[in-house]
VEXTOR-673803 format. One record per residue: residue in one letter; residue number from 1; z, y, x of N, C-alpha, C in turn. Coordinates in Angstrom, 1 decimal, padded with zeros to 4 digits. Layout:
<atoms>
ATOM  residuo  num     n.Z     n.Y     n.X    ca.Z    ca.Y    ca.X     c.Z     c.Y     c.X
ATOM        A  NUM       Z       Y       X       Z       Y       X       Z       Y       X
...
</atoms>
This chain:
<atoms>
ATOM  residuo  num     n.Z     n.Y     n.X    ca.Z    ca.Y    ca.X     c.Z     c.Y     c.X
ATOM        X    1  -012.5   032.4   029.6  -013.2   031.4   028.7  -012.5   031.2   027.4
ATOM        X    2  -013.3   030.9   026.3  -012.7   030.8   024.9  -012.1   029.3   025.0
ATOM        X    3  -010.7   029.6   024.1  -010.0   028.2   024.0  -010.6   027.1   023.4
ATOM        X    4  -010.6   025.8   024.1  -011.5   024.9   023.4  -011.1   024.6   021.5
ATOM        X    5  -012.1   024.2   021.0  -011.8   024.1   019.6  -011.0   022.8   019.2
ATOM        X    6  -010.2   022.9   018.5  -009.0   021.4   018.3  -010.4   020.4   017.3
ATOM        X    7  -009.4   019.7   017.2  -010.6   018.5   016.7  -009.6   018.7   015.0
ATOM        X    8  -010.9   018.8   013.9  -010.0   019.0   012.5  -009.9   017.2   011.7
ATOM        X    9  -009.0   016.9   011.7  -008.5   015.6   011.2  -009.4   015.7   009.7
ATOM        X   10  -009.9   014.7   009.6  -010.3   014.2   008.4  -009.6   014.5   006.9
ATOM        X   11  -009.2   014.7   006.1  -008.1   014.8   004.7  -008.4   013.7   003.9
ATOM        X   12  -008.0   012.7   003.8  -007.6   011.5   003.1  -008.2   012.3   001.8
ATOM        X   13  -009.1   011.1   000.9  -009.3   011.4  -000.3  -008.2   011.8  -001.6
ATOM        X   14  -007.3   010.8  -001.1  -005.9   011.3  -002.3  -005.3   013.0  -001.9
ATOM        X   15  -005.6   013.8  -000.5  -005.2   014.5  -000.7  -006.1   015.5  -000.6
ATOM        X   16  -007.2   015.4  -001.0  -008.7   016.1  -001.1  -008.1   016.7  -003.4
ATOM        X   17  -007.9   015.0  -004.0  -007.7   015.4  -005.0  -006.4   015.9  -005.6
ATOM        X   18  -005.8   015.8  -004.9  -004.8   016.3  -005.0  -004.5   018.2  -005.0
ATOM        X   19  -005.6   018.2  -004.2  -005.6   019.6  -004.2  -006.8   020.5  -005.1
ATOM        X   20  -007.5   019.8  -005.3  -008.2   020.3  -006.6  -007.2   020.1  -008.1
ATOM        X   21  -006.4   019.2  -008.0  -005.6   019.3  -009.0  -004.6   020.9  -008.8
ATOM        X   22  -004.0   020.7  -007.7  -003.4   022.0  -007.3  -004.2   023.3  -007.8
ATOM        X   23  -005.2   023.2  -007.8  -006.5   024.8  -008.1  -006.6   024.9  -009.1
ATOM        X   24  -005.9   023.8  -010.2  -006.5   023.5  -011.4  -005.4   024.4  -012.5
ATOM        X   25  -004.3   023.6  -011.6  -002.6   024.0  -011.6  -002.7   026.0  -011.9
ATOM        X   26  -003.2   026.2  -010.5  -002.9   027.5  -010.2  -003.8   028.9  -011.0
ATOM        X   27  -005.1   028.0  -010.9  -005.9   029.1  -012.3  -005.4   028.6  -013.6
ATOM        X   28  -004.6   028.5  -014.0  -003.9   028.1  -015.7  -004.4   027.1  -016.3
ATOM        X   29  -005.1   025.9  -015.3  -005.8   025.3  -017.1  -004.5   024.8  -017.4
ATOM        X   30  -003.4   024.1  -016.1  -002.3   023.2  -016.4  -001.3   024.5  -016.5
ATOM        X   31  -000.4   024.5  -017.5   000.6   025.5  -017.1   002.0   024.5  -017.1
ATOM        X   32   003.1   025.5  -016.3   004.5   024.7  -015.9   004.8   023.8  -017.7
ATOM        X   33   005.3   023.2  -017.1   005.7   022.0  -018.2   004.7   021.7  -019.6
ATOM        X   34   003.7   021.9  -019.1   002.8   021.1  -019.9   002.4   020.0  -019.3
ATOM        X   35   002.1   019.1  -019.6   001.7   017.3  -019.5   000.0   017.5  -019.3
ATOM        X   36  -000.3   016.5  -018.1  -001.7   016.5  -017.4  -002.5   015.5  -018.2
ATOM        X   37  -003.6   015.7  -018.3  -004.8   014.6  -019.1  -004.2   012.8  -018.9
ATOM        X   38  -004.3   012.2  -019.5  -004.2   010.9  -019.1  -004.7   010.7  -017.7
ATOM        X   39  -004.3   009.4  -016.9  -004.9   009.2  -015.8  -006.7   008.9  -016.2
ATOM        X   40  -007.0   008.0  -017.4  -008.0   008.1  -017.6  -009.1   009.2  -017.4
ATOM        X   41  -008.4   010.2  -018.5  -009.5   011.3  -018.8  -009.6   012.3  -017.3
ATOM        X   42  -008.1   012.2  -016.5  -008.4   013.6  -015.4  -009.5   012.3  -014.7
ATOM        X   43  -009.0   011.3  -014.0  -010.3   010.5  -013.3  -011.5   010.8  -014.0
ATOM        X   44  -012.0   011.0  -015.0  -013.1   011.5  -015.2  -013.3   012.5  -015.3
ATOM        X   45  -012.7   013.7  -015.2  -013.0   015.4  -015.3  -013.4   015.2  -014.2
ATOM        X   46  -012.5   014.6  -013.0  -012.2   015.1  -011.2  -013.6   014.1  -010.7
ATOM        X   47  -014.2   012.9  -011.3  -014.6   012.2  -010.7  -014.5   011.3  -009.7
ATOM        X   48  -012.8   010.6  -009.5  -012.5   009.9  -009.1  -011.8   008.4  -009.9
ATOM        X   49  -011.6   007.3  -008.9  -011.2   006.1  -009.2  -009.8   006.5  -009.8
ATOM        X   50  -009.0   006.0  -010.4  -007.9   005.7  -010.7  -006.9   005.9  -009.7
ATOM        X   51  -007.4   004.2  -009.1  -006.6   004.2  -007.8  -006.1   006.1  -006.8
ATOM        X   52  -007.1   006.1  -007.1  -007.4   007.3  -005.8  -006.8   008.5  -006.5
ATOM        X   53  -006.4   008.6  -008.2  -006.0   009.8  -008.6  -004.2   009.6  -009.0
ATOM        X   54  -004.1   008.4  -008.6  -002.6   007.9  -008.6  -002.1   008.5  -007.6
ATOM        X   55  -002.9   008.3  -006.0  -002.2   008.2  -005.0  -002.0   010.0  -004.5
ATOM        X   56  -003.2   010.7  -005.7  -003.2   012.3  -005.8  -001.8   012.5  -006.3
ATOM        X   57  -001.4   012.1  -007.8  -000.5   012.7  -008.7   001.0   012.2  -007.6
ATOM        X   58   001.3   010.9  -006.6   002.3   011.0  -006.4   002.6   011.3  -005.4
ATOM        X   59   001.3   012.2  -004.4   001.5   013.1  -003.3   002.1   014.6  -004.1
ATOM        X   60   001.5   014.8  -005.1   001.9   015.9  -005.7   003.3   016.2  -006.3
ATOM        X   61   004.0   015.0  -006.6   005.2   014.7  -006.9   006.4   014.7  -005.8
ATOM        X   62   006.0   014.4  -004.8   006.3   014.0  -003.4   006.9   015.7  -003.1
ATOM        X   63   005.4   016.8  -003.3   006.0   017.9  -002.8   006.2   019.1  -003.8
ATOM        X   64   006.5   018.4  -004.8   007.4   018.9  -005.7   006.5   020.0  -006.9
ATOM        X   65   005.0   019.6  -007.0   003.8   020.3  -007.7   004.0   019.5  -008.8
ATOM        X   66   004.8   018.1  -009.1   003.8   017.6  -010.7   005.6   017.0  -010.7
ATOM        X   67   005.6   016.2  -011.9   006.9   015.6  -012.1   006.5   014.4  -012.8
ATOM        X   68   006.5   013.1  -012.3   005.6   011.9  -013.2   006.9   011.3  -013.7
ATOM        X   69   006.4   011.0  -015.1   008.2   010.2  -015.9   007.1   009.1  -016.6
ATOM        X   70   008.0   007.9  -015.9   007.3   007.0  -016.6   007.3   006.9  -017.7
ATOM        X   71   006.3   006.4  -018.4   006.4   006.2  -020.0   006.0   007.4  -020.9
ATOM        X   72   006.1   008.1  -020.2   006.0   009.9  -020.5   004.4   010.0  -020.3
ATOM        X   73   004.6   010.8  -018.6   002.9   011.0  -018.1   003.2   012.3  -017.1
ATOM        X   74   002.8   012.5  -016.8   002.9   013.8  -015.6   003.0   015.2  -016.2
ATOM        X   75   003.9   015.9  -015.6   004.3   017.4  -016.1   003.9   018.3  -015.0
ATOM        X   76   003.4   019.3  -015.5   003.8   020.4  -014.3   004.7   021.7  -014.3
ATOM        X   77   005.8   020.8  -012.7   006.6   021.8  -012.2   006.9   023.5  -013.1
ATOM        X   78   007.7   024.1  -012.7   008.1   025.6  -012.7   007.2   025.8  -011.1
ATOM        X   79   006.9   027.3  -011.9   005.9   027.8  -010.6   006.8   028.0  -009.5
ATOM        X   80   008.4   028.4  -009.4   008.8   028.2  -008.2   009.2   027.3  -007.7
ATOM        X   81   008.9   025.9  -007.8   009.0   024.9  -007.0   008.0   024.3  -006.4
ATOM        X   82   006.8   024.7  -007.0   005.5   024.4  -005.9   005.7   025.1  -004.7
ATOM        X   83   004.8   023.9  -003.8   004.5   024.6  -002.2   002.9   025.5  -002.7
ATOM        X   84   003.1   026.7  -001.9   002.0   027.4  -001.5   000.3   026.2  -000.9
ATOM        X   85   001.2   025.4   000.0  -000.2   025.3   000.7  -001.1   023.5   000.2
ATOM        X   86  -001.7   023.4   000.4  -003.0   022.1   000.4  -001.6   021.1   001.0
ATOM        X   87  -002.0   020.2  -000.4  -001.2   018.5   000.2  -001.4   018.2   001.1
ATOM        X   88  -000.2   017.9   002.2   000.2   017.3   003.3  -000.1   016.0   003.4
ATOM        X   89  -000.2   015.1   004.9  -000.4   013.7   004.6   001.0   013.0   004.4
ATOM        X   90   001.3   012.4   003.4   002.8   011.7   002.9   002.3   010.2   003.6
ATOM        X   91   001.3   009.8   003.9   001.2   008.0   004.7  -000.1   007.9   004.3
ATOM        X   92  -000.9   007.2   004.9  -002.0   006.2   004.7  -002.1   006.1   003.3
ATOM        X   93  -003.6   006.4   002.4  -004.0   005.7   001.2  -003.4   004.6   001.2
ATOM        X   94  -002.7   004.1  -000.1  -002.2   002.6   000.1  -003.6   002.1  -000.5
ATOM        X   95  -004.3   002.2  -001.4  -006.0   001.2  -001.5  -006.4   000.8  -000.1
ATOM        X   96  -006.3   002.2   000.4  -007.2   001.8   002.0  -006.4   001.0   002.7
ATOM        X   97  -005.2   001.0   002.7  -004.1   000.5   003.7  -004.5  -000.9   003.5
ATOM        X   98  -004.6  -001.3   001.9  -004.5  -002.7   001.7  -005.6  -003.5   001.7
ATOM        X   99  -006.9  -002.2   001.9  -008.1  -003.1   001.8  -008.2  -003.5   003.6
ATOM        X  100  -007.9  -002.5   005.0  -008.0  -002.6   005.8  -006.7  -003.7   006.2
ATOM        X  101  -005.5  -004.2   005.7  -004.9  -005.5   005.5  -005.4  -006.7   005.4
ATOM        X  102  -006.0  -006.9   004.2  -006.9  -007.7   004.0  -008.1  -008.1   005.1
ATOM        X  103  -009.1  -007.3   005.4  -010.3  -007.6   006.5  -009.1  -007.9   008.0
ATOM        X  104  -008.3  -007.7   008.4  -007.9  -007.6   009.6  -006.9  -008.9   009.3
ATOM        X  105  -006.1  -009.1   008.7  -005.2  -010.2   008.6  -005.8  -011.8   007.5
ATOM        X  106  -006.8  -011.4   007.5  -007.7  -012.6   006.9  -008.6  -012.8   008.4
ATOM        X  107  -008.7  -011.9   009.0  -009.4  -012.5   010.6  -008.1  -013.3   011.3
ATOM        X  108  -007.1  -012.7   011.3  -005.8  -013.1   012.0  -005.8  -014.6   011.5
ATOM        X  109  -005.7  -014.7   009.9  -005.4  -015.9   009.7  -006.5  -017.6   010.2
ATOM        X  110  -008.0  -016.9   010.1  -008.4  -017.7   010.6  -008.1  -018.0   012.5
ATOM        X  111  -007.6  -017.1   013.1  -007.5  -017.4   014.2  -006.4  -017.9   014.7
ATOM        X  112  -005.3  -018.1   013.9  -003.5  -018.8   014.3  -003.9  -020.1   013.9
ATOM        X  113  -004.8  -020.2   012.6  -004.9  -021.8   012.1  -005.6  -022.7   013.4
ATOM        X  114  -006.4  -021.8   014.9  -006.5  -023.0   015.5  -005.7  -023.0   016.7
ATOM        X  115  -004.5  -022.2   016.7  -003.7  -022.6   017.8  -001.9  -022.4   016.7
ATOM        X  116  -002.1  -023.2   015.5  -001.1  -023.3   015.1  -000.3  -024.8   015.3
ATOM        X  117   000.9  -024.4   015.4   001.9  -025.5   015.9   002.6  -026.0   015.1
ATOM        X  118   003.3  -027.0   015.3   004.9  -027.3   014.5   006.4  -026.3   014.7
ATOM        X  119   005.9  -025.3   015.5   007.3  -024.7   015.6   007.3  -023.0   014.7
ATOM        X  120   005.4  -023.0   014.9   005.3  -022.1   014.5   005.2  -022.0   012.5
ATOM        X  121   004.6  -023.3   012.2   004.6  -024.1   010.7   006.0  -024.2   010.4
ATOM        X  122   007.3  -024.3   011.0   008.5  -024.3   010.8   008.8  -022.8   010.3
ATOM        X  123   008.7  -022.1   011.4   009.0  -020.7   011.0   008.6  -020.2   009.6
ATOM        X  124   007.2  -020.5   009.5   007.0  -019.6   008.2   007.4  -020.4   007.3
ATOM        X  125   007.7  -021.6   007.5   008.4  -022.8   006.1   009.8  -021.8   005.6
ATOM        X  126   010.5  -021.9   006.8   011.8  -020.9   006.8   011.7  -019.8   006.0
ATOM        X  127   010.9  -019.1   005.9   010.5  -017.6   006.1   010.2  -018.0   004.4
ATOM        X  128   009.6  -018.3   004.2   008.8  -018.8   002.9   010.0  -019.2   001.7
ATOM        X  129   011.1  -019.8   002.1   012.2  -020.3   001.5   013.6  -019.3   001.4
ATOM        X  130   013.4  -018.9   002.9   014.3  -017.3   002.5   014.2  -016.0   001.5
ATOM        X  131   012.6  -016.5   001.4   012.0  -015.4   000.2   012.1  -015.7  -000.9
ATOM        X  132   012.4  -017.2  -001.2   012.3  -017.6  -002.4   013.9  -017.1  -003.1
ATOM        X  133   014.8  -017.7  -001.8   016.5  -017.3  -002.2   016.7  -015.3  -002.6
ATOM        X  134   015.8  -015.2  -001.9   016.1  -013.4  -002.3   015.6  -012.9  -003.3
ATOM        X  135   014.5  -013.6  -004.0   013.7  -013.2  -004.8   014.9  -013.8  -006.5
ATOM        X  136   015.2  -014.6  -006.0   016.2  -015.7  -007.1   017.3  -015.0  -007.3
ATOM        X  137   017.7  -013.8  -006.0   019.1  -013.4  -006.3   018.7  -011.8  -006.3
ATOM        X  138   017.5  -011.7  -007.2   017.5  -010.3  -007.3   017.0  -009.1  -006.6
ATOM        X  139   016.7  -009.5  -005.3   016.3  -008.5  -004.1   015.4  -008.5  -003.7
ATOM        X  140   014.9  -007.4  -003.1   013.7  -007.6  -002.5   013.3  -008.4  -001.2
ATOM        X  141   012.3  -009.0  -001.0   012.5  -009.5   000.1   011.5  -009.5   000.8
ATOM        X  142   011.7  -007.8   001.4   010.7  -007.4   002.7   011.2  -008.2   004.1
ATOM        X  143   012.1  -008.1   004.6   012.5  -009.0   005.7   011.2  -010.4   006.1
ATOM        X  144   011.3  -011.0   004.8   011.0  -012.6   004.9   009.7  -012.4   004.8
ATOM        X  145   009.1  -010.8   004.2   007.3  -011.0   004.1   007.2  -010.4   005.3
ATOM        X  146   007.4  -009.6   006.0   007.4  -008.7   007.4   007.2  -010.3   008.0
ATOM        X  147   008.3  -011.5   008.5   008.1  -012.4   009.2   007.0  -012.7   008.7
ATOM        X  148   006.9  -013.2   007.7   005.6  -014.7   007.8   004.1  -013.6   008.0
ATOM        X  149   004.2  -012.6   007.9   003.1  -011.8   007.9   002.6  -011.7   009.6
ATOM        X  150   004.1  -011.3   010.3   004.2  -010.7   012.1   004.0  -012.3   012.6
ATOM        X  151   004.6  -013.6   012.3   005.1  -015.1   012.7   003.2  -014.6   013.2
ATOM        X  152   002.3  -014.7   011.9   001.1  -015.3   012.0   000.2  -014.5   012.8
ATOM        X  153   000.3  -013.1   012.4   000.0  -012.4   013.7  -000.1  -012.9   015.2
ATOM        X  154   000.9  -013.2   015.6   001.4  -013.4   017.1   000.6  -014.5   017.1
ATOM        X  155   000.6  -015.6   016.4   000.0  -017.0   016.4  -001.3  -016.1   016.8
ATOM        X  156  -001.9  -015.4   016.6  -003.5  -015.1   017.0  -003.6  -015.4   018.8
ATOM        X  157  -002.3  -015.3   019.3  -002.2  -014.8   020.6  -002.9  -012.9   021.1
ATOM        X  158  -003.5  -012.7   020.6  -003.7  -011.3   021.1  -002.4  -010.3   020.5
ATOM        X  159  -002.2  -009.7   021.7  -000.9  -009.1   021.0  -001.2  -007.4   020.8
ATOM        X  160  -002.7  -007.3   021.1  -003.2  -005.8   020.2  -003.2  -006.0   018.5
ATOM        X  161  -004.0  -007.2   018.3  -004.0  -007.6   017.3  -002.4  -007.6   016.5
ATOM        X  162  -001.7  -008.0   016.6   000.0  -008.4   016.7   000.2  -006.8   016.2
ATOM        X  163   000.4  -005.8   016.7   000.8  -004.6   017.1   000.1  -004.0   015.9
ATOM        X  164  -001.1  -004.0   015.8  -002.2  -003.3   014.7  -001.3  -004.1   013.6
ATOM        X  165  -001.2  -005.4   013.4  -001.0  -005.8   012.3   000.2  -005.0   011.5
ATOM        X  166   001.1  -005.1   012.2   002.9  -004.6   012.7   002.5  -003.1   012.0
ATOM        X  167   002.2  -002.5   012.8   001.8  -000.6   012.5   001.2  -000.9   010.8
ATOM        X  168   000.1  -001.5   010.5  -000.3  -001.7   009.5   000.7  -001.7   008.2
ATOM        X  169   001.5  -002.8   008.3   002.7  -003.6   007.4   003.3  -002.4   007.2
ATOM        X  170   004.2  -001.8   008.5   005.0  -000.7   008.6   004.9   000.2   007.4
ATOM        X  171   003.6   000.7   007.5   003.2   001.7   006.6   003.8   001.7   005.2
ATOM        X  172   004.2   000.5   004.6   004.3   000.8   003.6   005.8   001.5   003.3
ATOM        X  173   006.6   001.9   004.3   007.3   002.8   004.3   007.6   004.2   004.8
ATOM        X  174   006.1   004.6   004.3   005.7   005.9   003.8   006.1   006.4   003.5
ATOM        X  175   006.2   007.8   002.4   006.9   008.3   001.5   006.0   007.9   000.3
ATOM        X  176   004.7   007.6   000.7   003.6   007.4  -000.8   004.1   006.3  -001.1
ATOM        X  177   004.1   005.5  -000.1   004.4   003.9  -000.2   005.9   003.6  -000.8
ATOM        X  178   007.0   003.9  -000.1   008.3   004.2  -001.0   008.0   004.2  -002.5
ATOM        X  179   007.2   005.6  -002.9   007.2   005.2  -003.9   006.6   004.7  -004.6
ATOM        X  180   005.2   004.1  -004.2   004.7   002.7  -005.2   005.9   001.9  -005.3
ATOM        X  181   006.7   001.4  -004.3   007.1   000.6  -004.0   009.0   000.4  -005.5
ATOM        X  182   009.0   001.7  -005.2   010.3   001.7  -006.1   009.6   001.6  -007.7
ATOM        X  183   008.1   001.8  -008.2   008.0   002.1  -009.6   007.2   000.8  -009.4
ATOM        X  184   006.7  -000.2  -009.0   006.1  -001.1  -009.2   006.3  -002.2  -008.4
ATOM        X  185   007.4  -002.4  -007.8   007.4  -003.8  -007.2   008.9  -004.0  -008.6
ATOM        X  186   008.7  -005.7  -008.3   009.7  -006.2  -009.2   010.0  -007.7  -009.3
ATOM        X  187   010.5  -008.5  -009.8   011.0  -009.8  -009.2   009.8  -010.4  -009.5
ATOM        X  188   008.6  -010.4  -010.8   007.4  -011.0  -011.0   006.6  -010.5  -009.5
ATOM        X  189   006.8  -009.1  -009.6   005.8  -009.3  -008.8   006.0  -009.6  -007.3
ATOM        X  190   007.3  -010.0  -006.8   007.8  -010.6  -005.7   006.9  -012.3  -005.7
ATOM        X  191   007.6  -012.7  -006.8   007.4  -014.1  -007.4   005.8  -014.2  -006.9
ATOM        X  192   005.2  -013.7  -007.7   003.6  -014.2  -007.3   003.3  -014.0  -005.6
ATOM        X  193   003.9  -013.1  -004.9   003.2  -012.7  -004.0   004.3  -014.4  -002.7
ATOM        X  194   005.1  -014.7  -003.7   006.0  -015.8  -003.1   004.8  -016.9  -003.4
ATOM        X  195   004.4  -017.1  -004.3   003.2  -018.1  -004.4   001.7  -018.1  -003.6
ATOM        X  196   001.8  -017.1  -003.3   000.5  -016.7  -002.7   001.1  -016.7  -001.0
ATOM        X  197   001.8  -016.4  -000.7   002.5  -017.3   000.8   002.3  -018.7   000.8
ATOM        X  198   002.8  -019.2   000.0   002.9  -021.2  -000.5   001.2  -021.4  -000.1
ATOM        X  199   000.4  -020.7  -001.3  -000.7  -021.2  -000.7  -001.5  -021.1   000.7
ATOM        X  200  -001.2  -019.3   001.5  -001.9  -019.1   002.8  -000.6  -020.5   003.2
ATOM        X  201   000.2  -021.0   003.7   000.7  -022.3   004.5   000.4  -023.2   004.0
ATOM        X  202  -000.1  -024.1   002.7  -000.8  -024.8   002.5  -002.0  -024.9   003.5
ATOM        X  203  -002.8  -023.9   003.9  -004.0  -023.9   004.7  -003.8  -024.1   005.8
ATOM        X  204  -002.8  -023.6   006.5  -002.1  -023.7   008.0  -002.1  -025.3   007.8
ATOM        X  205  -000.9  -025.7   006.9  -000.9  -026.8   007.2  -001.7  -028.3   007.3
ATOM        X  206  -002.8  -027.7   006.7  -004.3  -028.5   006.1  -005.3  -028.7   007.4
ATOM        X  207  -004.4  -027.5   008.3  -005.8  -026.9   009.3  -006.9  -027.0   009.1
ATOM        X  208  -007.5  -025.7   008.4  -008.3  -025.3   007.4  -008.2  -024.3   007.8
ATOM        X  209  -009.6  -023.5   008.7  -009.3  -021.7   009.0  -009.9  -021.0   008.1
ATOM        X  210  -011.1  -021.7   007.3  -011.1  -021.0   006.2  -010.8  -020.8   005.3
ATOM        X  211  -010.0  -021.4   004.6  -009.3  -021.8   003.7  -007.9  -020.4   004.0
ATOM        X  212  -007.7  -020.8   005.2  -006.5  -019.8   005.3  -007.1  -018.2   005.0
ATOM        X  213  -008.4  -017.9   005.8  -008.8  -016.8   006.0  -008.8  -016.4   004.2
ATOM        X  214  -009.4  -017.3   003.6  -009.7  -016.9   002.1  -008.5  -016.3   001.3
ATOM        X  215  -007.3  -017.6   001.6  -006.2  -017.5   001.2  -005.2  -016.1   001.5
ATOM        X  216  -005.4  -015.9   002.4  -004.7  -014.7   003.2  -005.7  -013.4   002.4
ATOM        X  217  -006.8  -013.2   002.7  -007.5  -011.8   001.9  -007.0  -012.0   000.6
ATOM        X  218  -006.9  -013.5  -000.4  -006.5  -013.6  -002.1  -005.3  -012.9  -001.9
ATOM        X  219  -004.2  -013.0  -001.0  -003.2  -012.4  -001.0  -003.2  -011.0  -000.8
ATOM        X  220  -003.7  -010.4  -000.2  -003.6  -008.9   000.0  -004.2  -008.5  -001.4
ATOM        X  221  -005.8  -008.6  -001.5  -006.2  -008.0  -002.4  -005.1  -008.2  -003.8
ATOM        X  222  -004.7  -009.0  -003.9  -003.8  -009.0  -005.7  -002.6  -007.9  -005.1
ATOM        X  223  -002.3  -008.3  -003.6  -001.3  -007.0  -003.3  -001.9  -005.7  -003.5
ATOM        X  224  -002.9  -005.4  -003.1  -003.3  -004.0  -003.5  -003.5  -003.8  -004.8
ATOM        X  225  -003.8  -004.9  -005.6  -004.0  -004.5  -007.2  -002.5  -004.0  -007.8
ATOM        X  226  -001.4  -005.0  -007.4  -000.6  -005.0  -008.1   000.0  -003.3  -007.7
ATOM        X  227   000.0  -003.3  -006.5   000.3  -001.7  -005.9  -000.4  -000.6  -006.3
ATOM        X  228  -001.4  -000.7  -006.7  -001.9   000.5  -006.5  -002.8   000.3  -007.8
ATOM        X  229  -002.8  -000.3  -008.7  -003.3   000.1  -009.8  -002.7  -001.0  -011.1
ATOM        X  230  -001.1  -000.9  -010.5  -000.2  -001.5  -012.3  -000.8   000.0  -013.4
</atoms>
C-alpha cells in the first residue's frame, strides 16, 4: 500500500512574503548590497500590509538573506550567506499573535472580574508596582507583565484557558519576537503599557466585566501597534 500522505502545514503569510522577496533577490532585481524599496513602496509592489512585510524583512534577517540597519533601511546580503531554501518558521506572526491575545484575554478578563478576590486584586496591585520600580530603574519588565497577565488568567478558573493564555504570552520569545522586542520596546513604551495595566485593575476593582474586557483588548491592541508597526 502507498504511504499515507503527511498533512502540509499552512506557511504563515510573513513567510509566503518573504519568499517572494527571496525570488526577487535571486533573479537580480535586488543585488548583494544594494538597499530594498522603502517599506512603503515594496508593501505596494508585493501587495501586502506593512505589518506583514516587516515581519517578512526580519525573517529574512534572521536567516541571514537581508541586513536591516536602523536608520539606514534594508541591504542585501553577499550571495554566500543566503540560505538556498524558502523562509523557515522563526515564531508565530506577531500581528496575529497579538490580535488572537487580544480576542482570548479580553474573554479571560471578563470572566476573573466575576470570581475576582481580594487576594487575587493584591497580587496584581503587587505585580503592577513591581513594574513600575523596573521600569524607573531602566529594565525591562517582562517578569511583572507575564504575572498580572498569568494572575488573571487563572482567575478564569479554567486552567485550558490558563495554559492557552501562558503558550500565547510565551511566544513572544521567538526569534521574530526577540527581535521586535530588542528594536522596539523601550522605557516609553514600557511606561504606557504600565498605564494600561493601572487601567485593566481599575476594572477588577470597579467589578465591571466589561469595562475590564474593553480595557484588556485597549491593552493588547496598542501592544500590537506599538510591536509591530513603530
Amino acid at each position: 500500500m502507498p504511504a499515507p500522505l503527511k498533512t502540509i502545514e499552512p506557511r504563515r503569510l510573513y513567510q509566503q512574503v518573504a519568499d517572494q522577496i527571496r525570488q526577487l533577490i535571486y533573479r537580480g532585481r535586488f543585488e548583494a548590497g544594494t538597499r530594498l524599496p522603502s517599506e512603503r513602496d515594496l508593501a505596494q509592489q508585493l501587495g501586502v500590509s506593512r505589518p506583514s512585510l516587516r515581519e517578512a524583512l526580519i525573517a529574512l534577517e534572521i536567516d541571514g538573506t537581508v541586513e536591516i540597519r536602523m536608520g539606514s533601511g534594508v541591504y542585501v546580503c553577499p550571495e554566500r550567506e543566503r540560505p538556498p531554501l524558502p523562509t523557515g518558521l522563526v515564531g508565530e506572526s506577531p500581528s496575529e499573535l497579538m490580535q488572537a491575545r487580544a480576542i482570548v484575554e479580553g474573554s479571560a478578563a471578563l470572566m476573573a472580574t466575576a470570581r475576582m478576590t481580594p487576594e487575587t486584586l493584591s497580587i496584581l496591585r503587587q505585580s503592577i508596582d513591581a513594574m513600575r520600580i523596573e521600569i524607573e530603574q531602566g529594565r525591562k519588565a517582562l517578569d511583572q507583565d507575564r504575572l498580572f497577565h498569568m494572575t488573571i488568567a487563572r482567575q478564569t478558573g479554567n486552567t485550558v484557558i490558563a495554559r492557552f493564555i501562558g503558550e500565547l504570552f510565551d511566544e513572544r520569545h521567538s526569534p521574530i519576537g526577540e527581535k521586535l522586542q530588542t528594536w522596539f520596546e523601550s522605557r516609553e513604551t514600557w511606561s504606557l503599557a504600565l498605564a494600561e495595566h493601572e487601567a485593566i485593575y481599575a476594572a477588577f476593582e470597579a467589578r465591571d466585566p466589561l469595562l475590564a474586557q474593553s480595557a484588556m483588548h485597549a491593552h493588547l491592541e496598542s501592544s500590537k501597534r506599538r510591536w509591530t508597526e513603530a
